[in-house]
KOLGU-735084 format. One line per field, with one value per residue (C-alpha): z, x, y; residue number from 0. Coordinates in steps of 0.25 Angstrom, whole numbers, plus 5000, padded with zeros to 4 digits. Layout:
% KOLGU-735084
zz = Z;...
xx = X;...
yy = Y;...
num = NUM;...
% end
This chain:
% KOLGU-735084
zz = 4835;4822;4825;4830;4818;4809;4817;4817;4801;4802;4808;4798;4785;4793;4794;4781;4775;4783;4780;4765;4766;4775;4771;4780;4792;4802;4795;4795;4809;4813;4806;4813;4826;4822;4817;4828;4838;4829;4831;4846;4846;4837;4846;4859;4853;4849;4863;4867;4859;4862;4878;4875;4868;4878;4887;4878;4879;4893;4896;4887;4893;4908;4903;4896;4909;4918;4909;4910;4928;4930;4921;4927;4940;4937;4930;4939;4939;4947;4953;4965;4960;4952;4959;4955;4960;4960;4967;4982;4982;4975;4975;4971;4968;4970;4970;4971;4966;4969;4963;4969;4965;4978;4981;4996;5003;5016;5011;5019;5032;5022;5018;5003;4993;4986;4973;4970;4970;4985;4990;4987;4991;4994;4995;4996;4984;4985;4978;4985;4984;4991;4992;4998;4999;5001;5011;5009;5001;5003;5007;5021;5016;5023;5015;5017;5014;5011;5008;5005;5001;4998;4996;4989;4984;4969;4969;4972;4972;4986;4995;5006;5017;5013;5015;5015;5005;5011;5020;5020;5021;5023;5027;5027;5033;5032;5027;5028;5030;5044;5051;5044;5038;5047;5043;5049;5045;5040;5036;5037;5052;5055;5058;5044;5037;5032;5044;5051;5048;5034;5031;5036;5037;5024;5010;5003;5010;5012;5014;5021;5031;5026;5029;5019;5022;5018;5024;5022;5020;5026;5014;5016;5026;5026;5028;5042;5049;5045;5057;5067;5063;5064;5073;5079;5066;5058;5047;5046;5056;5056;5061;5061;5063;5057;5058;5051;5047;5040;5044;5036;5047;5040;5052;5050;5062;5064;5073;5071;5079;5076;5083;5090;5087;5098;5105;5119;5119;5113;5111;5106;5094;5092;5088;5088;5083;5081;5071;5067;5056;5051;5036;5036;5025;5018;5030;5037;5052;5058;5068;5073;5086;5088;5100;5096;5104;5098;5107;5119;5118;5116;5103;5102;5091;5086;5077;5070;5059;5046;5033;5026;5013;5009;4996;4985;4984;4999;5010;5022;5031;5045;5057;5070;5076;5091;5092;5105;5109;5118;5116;5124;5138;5142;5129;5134;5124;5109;5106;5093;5087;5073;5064;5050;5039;5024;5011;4998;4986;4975;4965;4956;4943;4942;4955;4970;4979;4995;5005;5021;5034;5046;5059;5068;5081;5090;5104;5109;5096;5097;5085;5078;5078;5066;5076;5067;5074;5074;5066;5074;5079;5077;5088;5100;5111;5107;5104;5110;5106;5103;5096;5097;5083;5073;5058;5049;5035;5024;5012;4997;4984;4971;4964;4949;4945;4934;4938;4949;4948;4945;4951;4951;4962;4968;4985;4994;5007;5019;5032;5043;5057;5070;5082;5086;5074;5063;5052;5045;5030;5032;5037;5049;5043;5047;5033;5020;5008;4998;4985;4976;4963;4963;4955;4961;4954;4961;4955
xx = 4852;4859;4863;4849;4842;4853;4848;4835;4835;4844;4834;4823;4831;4834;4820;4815;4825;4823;4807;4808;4816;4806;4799;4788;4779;4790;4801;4798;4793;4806;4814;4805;4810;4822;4823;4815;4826;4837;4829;4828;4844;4847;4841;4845;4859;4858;4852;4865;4875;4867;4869;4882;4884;4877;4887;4898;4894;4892;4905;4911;4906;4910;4925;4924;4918;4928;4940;4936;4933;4947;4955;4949;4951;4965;4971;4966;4979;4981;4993;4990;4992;4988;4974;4967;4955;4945;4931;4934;4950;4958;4975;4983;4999;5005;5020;5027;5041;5050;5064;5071;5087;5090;5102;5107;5118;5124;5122;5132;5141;5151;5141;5140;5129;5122;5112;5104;5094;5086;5076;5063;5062;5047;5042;5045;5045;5034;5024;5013;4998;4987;4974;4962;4948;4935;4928;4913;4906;4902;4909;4914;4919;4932;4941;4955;4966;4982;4993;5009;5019;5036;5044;5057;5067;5068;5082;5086;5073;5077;5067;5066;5065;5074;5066;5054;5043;5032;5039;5030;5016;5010;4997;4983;4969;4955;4949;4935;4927;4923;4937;4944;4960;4967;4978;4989;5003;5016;5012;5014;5016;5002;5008;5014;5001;4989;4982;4993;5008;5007;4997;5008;5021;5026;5018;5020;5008;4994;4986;4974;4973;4969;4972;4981;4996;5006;5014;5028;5040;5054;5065;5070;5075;5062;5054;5058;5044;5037;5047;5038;5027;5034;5030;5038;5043;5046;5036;5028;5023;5024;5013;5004;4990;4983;4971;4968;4953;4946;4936;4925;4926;4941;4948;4959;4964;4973;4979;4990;4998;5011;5013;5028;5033;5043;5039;5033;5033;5019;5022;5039;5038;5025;5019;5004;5000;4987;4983;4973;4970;4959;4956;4949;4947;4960;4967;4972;4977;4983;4991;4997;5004;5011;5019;5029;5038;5051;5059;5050;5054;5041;5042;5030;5026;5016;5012;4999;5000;4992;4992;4982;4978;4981;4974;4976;4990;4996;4996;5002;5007;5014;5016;5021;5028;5034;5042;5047;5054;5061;5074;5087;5088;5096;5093;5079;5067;5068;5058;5055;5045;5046;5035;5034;5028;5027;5017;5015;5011;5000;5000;4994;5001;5010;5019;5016;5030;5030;5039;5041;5049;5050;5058;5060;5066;5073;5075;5085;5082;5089;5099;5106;5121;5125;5119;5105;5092;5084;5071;5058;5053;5067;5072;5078;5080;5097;5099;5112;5112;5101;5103;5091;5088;5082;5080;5073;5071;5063;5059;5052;5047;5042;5032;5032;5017;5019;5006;4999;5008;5022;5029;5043;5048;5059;5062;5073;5075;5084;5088;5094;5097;5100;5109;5111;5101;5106;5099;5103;5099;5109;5120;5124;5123;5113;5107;5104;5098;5091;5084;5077;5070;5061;5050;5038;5029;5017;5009
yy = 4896;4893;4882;4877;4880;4872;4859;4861;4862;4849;4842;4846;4844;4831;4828;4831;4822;4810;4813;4814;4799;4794;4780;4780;4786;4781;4784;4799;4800;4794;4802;4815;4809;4810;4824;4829;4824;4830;4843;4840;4837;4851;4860;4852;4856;4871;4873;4867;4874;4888;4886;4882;4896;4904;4898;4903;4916;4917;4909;4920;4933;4928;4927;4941;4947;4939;4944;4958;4957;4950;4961;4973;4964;4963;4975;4986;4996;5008;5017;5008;4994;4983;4976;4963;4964;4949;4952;4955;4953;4964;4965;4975;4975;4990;4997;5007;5010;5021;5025;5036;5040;5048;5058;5061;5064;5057;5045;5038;5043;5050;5059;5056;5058;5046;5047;5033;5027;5022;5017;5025;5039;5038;5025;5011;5003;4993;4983;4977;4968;4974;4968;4966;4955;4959;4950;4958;4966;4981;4994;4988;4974;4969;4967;4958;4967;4964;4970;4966;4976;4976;4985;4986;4995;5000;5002;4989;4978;4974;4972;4984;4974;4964;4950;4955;4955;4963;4973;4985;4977;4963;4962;4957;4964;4969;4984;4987;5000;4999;4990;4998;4992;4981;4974;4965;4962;4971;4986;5001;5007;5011;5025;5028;5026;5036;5033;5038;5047;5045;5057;5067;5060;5065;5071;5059;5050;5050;5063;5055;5046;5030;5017;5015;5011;5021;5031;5039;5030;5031;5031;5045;5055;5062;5049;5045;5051;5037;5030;5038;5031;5017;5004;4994;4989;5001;5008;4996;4987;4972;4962;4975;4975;4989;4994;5008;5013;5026;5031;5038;5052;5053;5045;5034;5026;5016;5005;4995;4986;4978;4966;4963;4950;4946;4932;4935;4950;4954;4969;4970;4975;4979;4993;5001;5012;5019;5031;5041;5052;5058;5064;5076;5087;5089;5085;5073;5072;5058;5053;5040;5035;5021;5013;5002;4992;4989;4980;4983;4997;5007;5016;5027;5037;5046;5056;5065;5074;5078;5084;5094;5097;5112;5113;5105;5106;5105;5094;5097;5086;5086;5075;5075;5061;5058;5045;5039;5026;5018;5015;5006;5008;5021;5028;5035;5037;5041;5052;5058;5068;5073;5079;5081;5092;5092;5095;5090;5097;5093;5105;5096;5089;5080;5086;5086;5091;5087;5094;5091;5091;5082;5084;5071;5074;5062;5064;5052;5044;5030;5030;5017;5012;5022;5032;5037;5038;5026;5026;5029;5013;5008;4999;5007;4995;4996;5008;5016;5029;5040;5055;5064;5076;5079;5072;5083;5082;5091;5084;5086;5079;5083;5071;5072;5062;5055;5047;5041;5031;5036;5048;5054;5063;5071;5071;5077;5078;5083;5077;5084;5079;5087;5082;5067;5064;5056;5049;5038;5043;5052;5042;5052;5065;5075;5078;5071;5077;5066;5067;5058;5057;5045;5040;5032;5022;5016;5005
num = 0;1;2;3;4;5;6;7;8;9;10;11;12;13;14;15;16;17;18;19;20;21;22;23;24;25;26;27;28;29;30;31;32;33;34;35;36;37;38;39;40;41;42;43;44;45;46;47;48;49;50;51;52;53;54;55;56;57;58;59;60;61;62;63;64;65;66;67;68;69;70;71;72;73;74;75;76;77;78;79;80;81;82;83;84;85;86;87;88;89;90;91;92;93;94;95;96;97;98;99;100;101;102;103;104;105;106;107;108;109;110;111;112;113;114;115;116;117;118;119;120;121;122;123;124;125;126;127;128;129;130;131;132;133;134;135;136;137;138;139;140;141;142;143;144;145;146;147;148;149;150;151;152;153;154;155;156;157;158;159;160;161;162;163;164;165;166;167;168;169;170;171;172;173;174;175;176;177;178;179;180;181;182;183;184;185;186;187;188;189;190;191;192;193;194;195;196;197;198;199;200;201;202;203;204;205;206;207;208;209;210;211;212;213;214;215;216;217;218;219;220;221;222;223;224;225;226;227;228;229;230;231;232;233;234;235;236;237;238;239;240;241;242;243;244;245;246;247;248;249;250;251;252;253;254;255;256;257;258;259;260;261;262;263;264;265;266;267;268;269;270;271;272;273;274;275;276;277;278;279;280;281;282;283;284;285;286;287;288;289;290;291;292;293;294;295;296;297;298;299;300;301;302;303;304;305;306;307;308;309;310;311;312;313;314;315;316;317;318;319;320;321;322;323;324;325;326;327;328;329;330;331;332;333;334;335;336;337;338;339;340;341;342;343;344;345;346;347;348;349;350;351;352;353;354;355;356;357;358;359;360;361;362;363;364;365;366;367;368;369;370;371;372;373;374;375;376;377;378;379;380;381;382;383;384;385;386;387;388;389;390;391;392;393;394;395;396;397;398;399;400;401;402;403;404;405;406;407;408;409;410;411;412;413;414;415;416;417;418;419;420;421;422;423;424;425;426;427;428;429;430;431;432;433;434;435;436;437;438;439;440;441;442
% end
């Protein structure tokens, strides 16, 4: 507006002095002409320059309130990852790392004692991208979801399966309210998870049933339960197609199917299995039960259990399995039952200890060239030889919580094996004590 009344004067004092020099009538209407089109011109020109910073301004306060959306979009941190979010697409990079220095003894067939560092005690080592598209708006919007997982070993940074990136999850699928989760690739035996075994396989999982992937693991001697709850290829299922749902009465079902991929034989190598839990009042109850075909030989297990909430400082788990399997022609069928107890306690603070027991019973178990019993799921069309006993082993932690994020702990454990039973941790003997101090960070 300054600017506009300096023209405006201009033009007068421009006026005035052509006036005072004008000679004549004509002279000093032409030179009102011509001051009235300077005027014209002046505040054609401050209109122009005021737009202009109007534009300014506004061009100015969109890049302060973009700056502002993209880094809250872009920095949100949590003990569960690092997401970028942008409108209906959000991605999130995660991990967990875990160190343990271990001591146990028969660690090889002479019988000697070994202190080192191994592969985690807990969990696998792993990073992963998460994510998911919205494709609607609302409470019941499908969403397309993902997920891509590795694992690795801390001790070493080799790869835990050798030659492959993604070796605990690759796949892509939708979520919505009413379908439910449905995803199709590599991912976690159906079995293993929270919708299944998971809730009572061991203290360290899920108290409530969801459809969430996660589960027990299988590094130690008191981590072998999970190979009940298997498929055709092992603890994870390839070319899987999973469907799990929660309901709003406190029930979570599921249903997954692995495809078999041997040319002209539609069913070799594939698995099913189908499970079902329900949530209820400080309590959670599930089951699963699953058929596989390995080498046109028919494997078959299931299993229920359940924990509850004993006060605020007590959760008690305990599981039931029963496996059977075909195996090479003259050797009968293998058949296995095993059930499992333990408890973990929350006193509050920075502590929380777990404790438990499992007994796993084989009854003509197929067992490998160094003579060990083969995992549950393992391949029994060439085996020789089988051994029948028992594989027991008791089992504790104390955590110590820095943080959501960072923990230290200390776990032990002892095996024991009866009869024609022999493990392969131990390396032919029928014990092993192991003990580790670990500390876990998750991010």
């Amino acid at each position: 507006m300054k600017a506009k009344k300096l023209m405006l004067m201009s033009a007068a004092l421009g006026l005035a002095s052509v006036a005072a020099q004008a000679q004549s009538t004509d002279q000093l209407q032409q030179a009102l002409a011509q001051a009235r089109e300077a005027a014209a011109q002046a505040q054609a020109a401050a209109k122009q320059a005021q737009a202009a910073l109007e534009q300014a301004l506004a061009a100015a306060e969109r890049a302060n309130q973009s700056s502002a959306t993209v880094a809250a979009a872009s920095k949100s941190v949590s003990t569960s990852g690092l997401t970028i979010a942008s409108g209906s697409n959000s991605a999130t990079l995660y991990g967990l790392i875990d160190v343990t220095l271990v001591n146990k003894n028969n660690a090889n067939k002479a019988g000697d004692s070994i202190t080192s560092p191994q592969v985690a005690w807990f969990s696998g080592n792993r990073w992963g991208l998460t994510g998911s598209h919205a494709t609607g708006e609302g409470d019941d919007a499908l969403k397309a979801i993902f997920r891509l997982e590795s694992e690795f070993e801390s001790e070493t940074g080799n790869m835990d399966t050798p030659g492959t990136l993604f070796n605990r999850d690759a796949w892509l699928g939708l979520e919505s309210k009413s379908l439910g989760k449905l995803t199709f690739g590599r991912q976690n035996a159906l079995a293993r998870d929270p919708a299944a075994s998971a809730v009572y396989g061991d203290p360290y999982g899920s108290a409530k049933a969801s459809v969430e992937e996660g589960g027990y693991s299988n590094t130690n001697n008191f981590k072998q339960l999970i190979y009940y709850a298997g498929s055709s290829t092992g603890t994870r299922i390839n070319n899987g197609v999973v469907w799990k749902k929660a309901f709003s009465n406190g029930l979570v079902a599921g249903a997954a199917y692995s495809f078999g991929t041997v040319i002209g034989s539609f069913g070799t190598g594939s698995s099913k299995t189908g499970s079902l839990a329900y949530n209820g009042n400080g309590f959670t109850i599930a089951g699963f039960a699953t058929d596989a075909n390995i080498n046109n030989l028919t494997h078959q297990s299931y299993s229920f259990g359940g924990n509850v909430q004993i006060g605020p400082m007590v959760r008690l788990n305990a599981g039931y399995f029963n496996y059977t399997a075909q195996q090479a022609a003259g050797l009968g069928d293998r058949k296995d039952h095993a059930w499992t107890i333990s408890t973990k306690l929350t006193p509050g603070g920075a502590f929380d200890y777990e404790l438990g027991y499992q007994v796993m019973t084989a009854d003509n178990a197929g067992v490998n060239g160094s003579g060990y019993v083969q995992n549950a799921y393992s391949d029994t069309s060439a085996i020789k030889a089988t051994a029948s006993g028992d594989r027991s082993t008791v089992y504790g932690s104390v955590f110590y919580h820095l943080d959501k994020a960072t923990e230290f702990y200390l776990a032990f454990d002892h095996l024991n094996t009866t009869d024609g039973y022999l493990a392969a941790q131990a390396n032919g003997a029928t014990s092993q004590n192991e003990l580790g101090l670990g500390m876990r960070y998750k991010f």
